[in-house]
Structures are given as C-alpha cells and as structure tokens.
C-alpha positions, 0 to 999 in steps of 0.5 A, a space after each residue: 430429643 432432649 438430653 434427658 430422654 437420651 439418658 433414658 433410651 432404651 430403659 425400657 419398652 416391653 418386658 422380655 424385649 431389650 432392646 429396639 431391633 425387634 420396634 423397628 418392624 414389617 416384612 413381606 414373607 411370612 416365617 415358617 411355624 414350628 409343628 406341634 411337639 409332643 410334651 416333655 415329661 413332668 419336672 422332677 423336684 429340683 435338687 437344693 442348690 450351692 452356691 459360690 462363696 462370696 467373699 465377705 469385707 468389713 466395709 460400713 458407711 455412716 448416713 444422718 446417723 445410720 451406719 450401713 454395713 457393704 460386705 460385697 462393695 469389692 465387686 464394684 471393681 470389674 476387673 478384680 479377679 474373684 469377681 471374675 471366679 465368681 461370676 463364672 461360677 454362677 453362670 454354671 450354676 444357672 445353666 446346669 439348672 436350666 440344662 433340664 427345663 422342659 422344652 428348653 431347646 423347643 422354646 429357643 427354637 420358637 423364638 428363632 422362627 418367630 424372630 425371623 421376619 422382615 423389620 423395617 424403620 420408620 423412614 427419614 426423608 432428606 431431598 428425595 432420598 429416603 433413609 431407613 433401616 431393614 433387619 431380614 430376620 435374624 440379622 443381629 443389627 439392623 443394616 440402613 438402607 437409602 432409594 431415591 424416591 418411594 419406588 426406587 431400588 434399594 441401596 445398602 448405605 451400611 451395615 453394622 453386622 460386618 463391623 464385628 464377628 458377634 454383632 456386639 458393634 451396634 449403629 446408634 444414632 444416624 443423622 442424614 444433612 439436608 441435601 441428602 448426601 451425607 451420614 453421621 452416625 455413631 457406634 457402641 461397642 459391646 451394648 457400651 453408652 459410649 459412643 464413637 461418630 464417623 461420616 460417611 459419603 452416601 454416594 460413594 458408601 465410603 467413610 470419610 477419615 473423621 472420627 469423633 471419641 467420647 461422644 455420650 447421651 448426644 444427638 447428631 444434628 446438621 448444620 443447615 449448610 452440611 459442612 459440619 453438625 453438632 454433638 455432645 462428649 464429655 473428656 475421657 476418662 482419666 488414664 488408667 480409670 474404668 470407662 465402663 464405671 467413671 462418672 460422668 459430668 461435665 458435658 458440652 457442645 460441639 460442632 465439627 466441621 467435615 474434614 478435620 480432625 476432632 481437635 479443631 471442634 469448636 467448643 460452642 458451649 460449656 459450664 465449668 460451674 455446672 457439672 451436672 448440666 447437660 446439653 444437646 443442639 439442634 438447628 432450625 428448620 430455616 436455618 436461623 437458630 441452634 436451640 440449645 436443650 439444657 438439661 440436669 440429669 433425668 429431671 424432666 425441668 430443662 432450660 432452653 438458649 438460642 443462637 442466631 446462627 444469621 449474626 457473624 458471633 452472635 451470643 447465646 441467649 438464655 431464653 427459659 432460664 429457670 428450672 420451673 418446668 419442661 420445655 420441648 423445642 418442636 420448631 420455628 415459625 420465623 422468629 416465634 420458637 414453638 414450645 411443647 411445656 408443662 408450664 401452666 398445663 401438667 398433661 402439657 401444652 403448646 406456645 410460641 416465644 417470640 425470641 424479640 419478645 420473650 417474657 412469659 406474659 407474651 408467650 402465646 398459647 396455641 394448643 391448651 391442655 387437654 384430657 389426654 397427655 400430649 407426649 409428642 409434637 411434630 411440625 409437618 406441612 405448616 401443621 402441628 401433629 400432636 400426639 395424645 396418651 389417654 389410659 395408655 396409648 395413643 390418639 394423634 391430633 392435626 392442627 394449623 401453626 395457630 392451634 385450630 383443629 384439623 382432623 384425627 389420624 385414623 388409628 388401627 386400634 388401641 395401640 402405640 404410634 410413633 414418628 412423623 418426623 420432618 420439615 415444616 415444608 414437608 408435605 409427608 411424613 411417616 410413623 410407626 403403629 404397633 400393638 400387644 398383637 399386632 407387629 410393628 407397621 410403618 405407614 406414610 401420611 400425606 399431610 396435604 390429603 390427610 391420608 395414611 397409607 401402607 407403606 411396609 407391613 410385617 408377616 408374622 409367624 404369629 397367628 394374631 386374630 387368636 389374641 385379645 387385649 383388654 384393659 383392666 383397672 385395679 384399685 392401689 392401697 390408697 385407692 388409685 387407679 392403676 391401669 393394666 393391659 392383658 393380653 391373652 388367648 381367646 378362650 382362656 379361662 379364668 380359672 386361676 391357672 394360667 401362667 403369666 407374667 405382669 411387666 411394670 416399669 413406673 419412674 422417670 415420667 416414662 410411659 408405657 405402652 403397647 408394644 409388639 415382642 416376638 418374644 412375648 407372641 411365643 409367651 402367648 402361644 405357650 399359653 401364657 398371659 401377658 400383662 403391663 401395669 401402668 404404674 405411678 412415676 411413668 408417663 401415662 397421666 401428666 405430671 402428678 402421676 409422675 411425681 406421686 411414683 418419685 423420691 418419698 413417693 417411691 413406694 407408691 409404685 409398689 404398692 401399684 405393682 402389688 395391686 395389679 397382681 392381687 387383681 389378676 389373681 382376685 379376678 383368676 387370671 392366675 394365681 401366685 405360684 404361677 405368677 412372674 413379674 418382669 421388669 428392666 434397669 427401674 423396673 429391675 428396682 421395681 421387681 426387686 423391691 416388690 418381691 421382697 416386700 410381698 413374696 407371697 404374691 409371685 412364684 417368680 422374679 425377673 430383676 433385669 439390669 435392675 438399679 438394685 444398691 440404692 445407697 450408691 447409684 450416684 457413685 457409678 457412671 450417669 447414677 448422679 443423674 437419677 437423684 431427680 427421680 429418686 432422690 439423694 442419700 445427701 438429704 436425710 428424709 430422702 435417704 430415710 425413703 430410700 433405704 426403706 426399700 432398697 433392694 440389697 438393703 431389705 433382703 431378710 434371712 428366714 423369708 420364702 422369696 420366689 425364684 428369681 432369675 437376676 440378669 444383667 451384662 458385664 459392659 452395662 454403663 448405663 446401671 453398673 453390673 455391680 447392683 446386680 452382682 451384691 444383690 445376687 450375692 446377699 439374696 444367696 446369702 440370706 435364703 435358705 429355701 429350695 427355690 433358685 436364687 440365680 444370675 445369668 450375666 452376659 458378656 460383650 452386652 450392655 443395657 439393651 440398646 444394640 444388643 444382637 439379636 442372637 443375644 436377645 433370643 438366648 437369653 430369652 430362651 433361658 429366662 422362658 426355661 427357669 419359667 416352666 421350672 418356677 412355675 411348672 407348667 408345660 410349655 408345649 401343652 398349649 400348642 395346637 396347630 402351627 399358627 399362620 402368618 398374619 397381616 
C-alpha cells in the first residue's frame, strides 16, 4: 500500500457505511428479524425552522484579481467558544426535527438487528499462525484473533473495545513479523489520523514497553529478521498549535528496533527540500531490499528507491526518479523488481526491473495492458494474481512470473474481490467477495490446485434472493457513458415512486464498486432503491477516466452525477421529490456542488464529512495533498475552475435547494470540520424556503475509519428518519414478513 492510498483509506466505499467494521464480514448464526410493525401515521407538514445566529466577520481574501468575502473564517478555530454554543445549538435543532419522523426508533431498531451478525477479516498468515479479526455483531471494534493452523482454537490476540468506554479507540494497522510471534500495530483516538504504535508479544498477549507517537498515513512493515520494522511520522505539532487542524509536511522513514525507545529510531530516510514528499517502506519477501514508495500528496505519480539491506551501508538508490507515472512494487524475483505501472499502459500493466540493469529500455514487460483495469496485484506460489475492473467489478487473473495465463478464479457474480495477501513461497492465500446483496465472504484459494473454498460465511438477517442488481448506463452532457449500479426489490415498479438514494464518489482515481452495507440491506427492505454512479475521476476506466473528473475537469463529475439522476428519473425508477443523493469527504464536495448547481433534480442531499470550502482545503491538515486532484488556488485558471463550483462560494439567496442533511465529526483530521460548519452556516443564511437546512455533528469521531459500530448505527438511523421526512414516504410500509437469514 503506497502513501497515496493511505491518504485516501476509508474516504469512501458504499454510501451510508463509514467506515471498514461493517467490510470486514461472515458468520455462522443468523440475527433475528424484526416482526412487521404497523404504520405510523402520515407526517404533518413541518413547521419553519430558526435557526442559530452565526456570527458575521469582515474577512476577504484576494485571488488573481478576485476578492473573496469568509464571513465564518473564525470557525476554523475548534476551540472558540461560540463555535461550541453554536454547534450545540444546531445539533438540538436537528434532533427536535428528527424527534417526529415516522419510524424513527423502528428504523434504529432495524439497523441494531440487522447489524448484529458475525464479521470476519481476511486472514493473514505468518509460519502456521493464522491472524484475523472477527466482530460478533455489535462490538464496536473489531477484536483480532490468532490459531494455529486452519483448525485450531481460536485465540484473543487483542481487543480494542477494552482500550475505551465508548469504543472511540480503534486498532488500525496490524502488522505481524515473519516467525509469527510478534505484532505491531497502531491506535486512533477518536476517528483521529494520528496514530500511536505499540508491540505486543502474541505468545504471552502482553504489550512490550515500545511506543511510537505521531506516526501518520504510514504502513508497518517488518524486517526480515523481526527485530525492528519500518514506519512513517511526522514531528509533532508545534506546543500549543491544534493537532486536529496542523498541516502536515515533512514526512519521513523510520525503522525501530524491539526494545528501545522511540528516540533511538534511526531515521532512514528524509527530505528537507521536499516538504510535500511522503514515504512508505517495505521489505522484500527474501529479505534482500527495503523498497521506498516515494509519493506527493494523493498524485497517483510516485517514485521508487531501493536499499540493499544484503550490503553493510548500502546506499539508497533511486530507481524510478521521475514524476511520469504510477509505480506499485508487488515483489521480487531476485534481482528483478516486479512493477505494477501506468507507464506506457493507462489501465496498467506488468514489468520487472532488473536493479543491476534499470534503465527503461531493459524493463521487461510481463503482462500488457488489457480491456480491463488491472487495480491490484499479488505474488502468491511463484504466480501473479491480478486482479481486473471491467464496468465496475472485478475478474481476477492467475498467471507464471513470465506473464503466461494460468487460469480465471471462479467468482460468485458480479461483485468486489479483495485479498490474496502472501509470500512468493505461499501456496495459499485468502480473499474477500462481497456484492450489493451479498455479505461480505471470506474464502481460501489454494494456489497449487486452483481451488477456492469457503472458509467463513456470514448469516444474515437479510433476506438476499429478494434483491436484484442491474447495471444501467446513462448518457453525460458531453455524451459519456456513465455507469450505475441499481440494486432494488424484485417486482418493484418503475412507476416513478420509489424512494432512492444515488451514491457517487468521482475523484482521487478511486473506484467504486460493489459493497455490501447493512445499512443499505435496511434501505432496501424499507422499499427503497439504492443506486451507485460510477463517475469521471474514480478509478473504474484507467487513467483518462480519471483525469477527465480533475482540476479544470472537475465539473465533469457533476455533470455524470446529474445525468444518473435524470436517468433514473427518465427511466421511472423515482422521481426528484423522492430522490436523495448521498455521498462522503469528495463525495460530500460532489453532493454539495451537484445539489446547488441542480436542485430541481433531488428532494434530498446528504453532504457527509464533504470537502465543502474549496478556497482553503490546502490551509488544514493533509488538504495540501489534494491539489493533484483538484488543483491549486496559486494557479489563476485552476483557482478560476474551482471557484466556479466550490460549495460555500455558490450558494444563492432566493433558490429552492432540497433538504439537506450535512454531517460531519468534531475529531475529523482528514477534511477539517470547518468545511462543514461555514457551508451549514451560509446554506441557513441564504434559503428562505421550508425545507430543512441541517447539520448533525458528531462527537469523539472522525472521518470514518474506526468509527464504532453504535456511532454508525445512530447516525444512520438519523440520516433514514430526515429521509421519511424529506421524502415522505413510510418506511414501515414496505415491510411484509420478517425476512430469513441467507447464506
């Protein structure tokens, strides 16, 4: 995992699920379904709402020529008082409104069953020992569990939910040393990027005394010996200055050796001309190299050194040098360094660099481009998995180290794979398939035989054979073709009248793709659709998909997400009134952008943790890193682009915007609250409608990853109560008997 994807963890997946509890999967008992409860009466037409003053400052900024008025740039201070009187004050605002919505308590209690099931992790093998994580339902972090061999006992290796009364301490990266007997693994504290490392001894359970602060966006990667492993920190924050909005440049590489302390780390690599360079190490399967990812911000481009860790001092050695392209490191082969890139190939390709001959006219192609986008490889058996997107989801190839075709891995249907983690000598490995329906289910693939089989599937309270998902294509305004998921009832008719929600996300060369959601399987079974547009900017399509949703490209996201909507609407799917859009961090921009440039098309917006002050995301935290993406105020033509759409810049007095329902959390260090709090207040400010304009901020969260389980379902729940409101419908009537469980 490079530092770019690190930046990106958890920004997305599937629309109302934030964060990766609810991915990490199966089980063996089914939960018990709620009985059929008898409809709540019609809503009455909601009164007007006030709203809390925001205090006004005279705050304008000049860009190439154009002065730009931030009346609510004092809520950028976390800590200022009225900030806190004011965020207080709304969140009563949104929870007397959602106190009346039809089935409210219904809907939280639907959610907490359906939630309650058995999730397992893909498991990591290291020696015999096999490492994975199993949530039994309604934990609020996943515990890890270790056994020796496929039938052993399982074992509680450790369990974050003890680390805090509320579950706001999550476990984040784990990281197991060769010999199997050893943990590294990280904490975040209240949904915080930060994170702090602790080592742990798997055969006693007892942490060791090292600890290790400010780590950030970093993997942890052994040492081939397992006396220390590698990391990435920044210093910390300067005394006295916000670590939740401090921007962060600077990073570099560590190793740390077990047993000492965290100031005797030696620094293996920095640069003090590059503040915006970022770096990640991992060791070699054979033990011979420590590659170095060297990254800048979210720009898919990267650069990639090398040490021989065989040479007593050895230098590092820059291999790719130049900022032309993506270069994954998958693993070696001896001396040859196999490459996943996109140059010469925008869906990516396959080469191996010799390091004793490196120049690019010796690199030797092992798998060409194909029609699919190849977004992930692994090295498992001496063989090459590679894993494929064609419209949205994935097919995963075998091939030999010299790029000849072995065989397809059998897939369940159309849906998202993950995994195959493991050594070029492993002769198994396991991975994850999930779909819109079905939940997410771990299987072992043994790479001698070319078999999958089961090894944990989830019973669900969630009756799947009732669901179908289809793939539709609509038409963008300059003619692309933008894919959409619909996932809905059997037998629903398209008479225009079903509720639904239409999730995007459309930037960062991230794709989106089937997932399964609890969350969503209650949104389905209170008779709602549920639809996913695949938009310009993600990953899906290779690079010139990407690069035609980025910088002065921008709006063409919009544009796809508004043509997905007139096409679900066209074809009767639903109509605008009963129409919500949903979406997270680049997706909250998306919905925000979208429903003010057409708010005739939605009866609703759901702008969550949403990149919403497009002037100043630079200014806070990781925002610097984002400029690959969406370009930089410092560039007149970009900043022209950018201002064009910006969500706080574009919102108008006298226009019908939709309900909304903004949501974001006081310990987000991934988009500083910020955005949220001056969108929330200028959307109150201008509109003068009866719609609900409202945020619901939550405390001791963050942008998603590690957010408890508890925390998901409540909000949740609110967000589905403001939808019975918005879209008024009941969300009990679709409900007939209570659905079986479903393998």
């Amino acid at each position: 995992m490079n530092y770019r994807h690190l930046l990106l963890t958890l920004a997305i997946v599937t629309a109302l699920a934030a964060c990766k509890n609810e991915a990490t999967a199966p089980a063996d008992t089914a939960a018990t379904a709620p009985a059929a409860a008898t409809a709540p009466a019609a809503p009455a037409a909601p009164a007007k709402l006030t709203y809390p003053d925001a205090k006004i400052v005279e705050q304008s900024d000049d860009y190439h020529g154009t002065s730009v008025v931030d009346p609510y740039r004092w809520m950028e201070d976390l800590e200022a008082p009225d900030l806190k009187t004011w965020i207080d004050a709304q969140n009563k605002i949104t929870q007397d409104y959602l106190a009346d919505a039809p089935g409210r308590e219904k809907i939280k209690q639907h959610l907490t069953e359906l939630w309650n099931y058995e999730r397992f992790g893909i498991p990591v093998v290291r020696g015999d020992r096999y490492f994975y994580s199993r949530n039994d339902g309604l934990q609020n972090q996943s515990p890890w569990y270790w056994q020796e061999g496929l039938e052993g006992e399982a074992k509680l290796l450790i369990d974050p939910n003890t680390l805090s009364a509320d579950g706001t301490v999550a476990l984040s990266e784990f990281s197991v040393d060769e010999s199997g007997k050893q943990l590294a693994y990280s904490l975040s504290d209240g949904g915080s990027d930060w994170r702090t490392i602790k080592v742990r001894s798997i055969d006693t359970g007892a942490d060791l005394a090292d600890e290790i602060k400010w780590a950030k966006f970093t993997d942890i990667k052994w040492s081939k010996d397992g006396k220390g492993f590698y990391y990435s920190r920044y210093d910390a924050p300067p005394e006295g200055e916000d670590q939740l909005k401090s921007v962060n440049k600077f990073q570099k590489l560590y190793y740390h050796a077990v047993g000492t302390q965290q100031s005797e780390d030696v620094l293996v690599y920095e640069r003090k001309d590059q503040p915006d360079w970022g770096f990640g190490g991992e060791v070699t399967d054979d033990g011979k190299f420590l590659v170095i990812t060297v990254s800048q911000g979210t720009d898919e481009r990267n650069l990639l050194f090398y040490k021989d860790l065989s040479k007593k001092n050895a230098p590092i050695v820059e291999l790719i040098e130049d900022w032309t392209a993506a270069y994954e490191f998958v693993g070696n082969d001896g001396d040859t360094l196999i490459v996943r890139t996109d140059d010469g190939a925008e869906r990516y390709r396959i080469v191996g660099i010799d390091t004793k001959k490196p120049a690019k006219a010796a690199w030797r192609e092992i798998v060409p481009q194909d029609q699919g986008t190849l977004v992930g490889v692994d090295l498992v058996n001496r063989q090459l998995i590679a894993d494929y997107l064609t419209d949205a989801h994935s097919l995963v190839r075998v091939l030999e180290l010299d790029g000849k075709p072995v065989r397809w891995i059998e897939l369940p249907g159309i849906g998202t794979v993950n995994g195959f983690d493991g050594a070029i000598d492993s002769d198994e490995t396991f991975y994850s398939y999930a779909s819109f329906t079905k939940p997410t289910t771990i299987y072992r693939y043994d790479a001698k035989t070319g078999e999958s089989s089961l090894f944990r599937e989830p019973k669900v309270a969630f009756d799947a054979a009732q669901y179908d998902t289809t793939q539709v294509f609509a038409t963008s305004r300059d003619g692309t073709r933008v894919p959409i998921f619909v996932t809905m009832k059997k037998g629903t008719a398209n008479d225009g009248d079903n509720p639904t929600i239409l999730y995007g996300y459309g930037g960062f060369n991230i794709p989106v793709t089937p997932t399964f959601s609890a969350t969503n399987a209650v949104w389905l079974e209170m008779g709602g659709i549920y639809a996913v547009a695949n938009l310009r900017g993600g990953g899906e399509y290779g690079r010139t998909w990407h690069e035609g949703g980025m910088k002065t490209n921008k709006q063409n996201v919009f544009d796809d997400f508004a043509s997905a909507a007139e096409y679900l609407i066209t074809n009767k799917y639903t109509k605008a009134d009963k129409l919500a859009i949903s979406g997270r961090s680049n997706g909250g921009l998306l919905v925000a952008a979208t429903m003010l440039q057409r708010p005739d098309l939605f009866g609703a917006a759901l702008p969550a943790v949403g990149v919403l002050d497009m002037l100043r995301f630079r200014e806070f935290t990781i925002g610097w890193a984002w400029e690959s993406d969406y370009g930089s105020v410092k560039n007149a033509d970009e900043f022209a682009a950018i201002h064009k759409y910006s969500p706080l810049h574009n919102v108008k007095p006298g226009v019908d915007y939709p309900p909304t329902l903004i949501t974001t959390a006081d310990h987000d260090d991934r988009v500083f609250p910020a955005h949220s709090f001056k969108f929330a207040a200028a959307l109150q400010k201008a509109y003068t409608g009866d719609n609900p304009m409202l945020i619901r901020v939550e405390t001791r969260a963050g942008h998603g990853a590690g957010k408890p389980t508890s925390k998901i379902i409540e909000e949740n729940a609110d967000i589905f109560a403001f939808l019975a409101k918005a879209l008024e419908f009941d969300p009990d009537a679709a409900k007939t008997e209570a659905p079986v469980a479903a393998n």
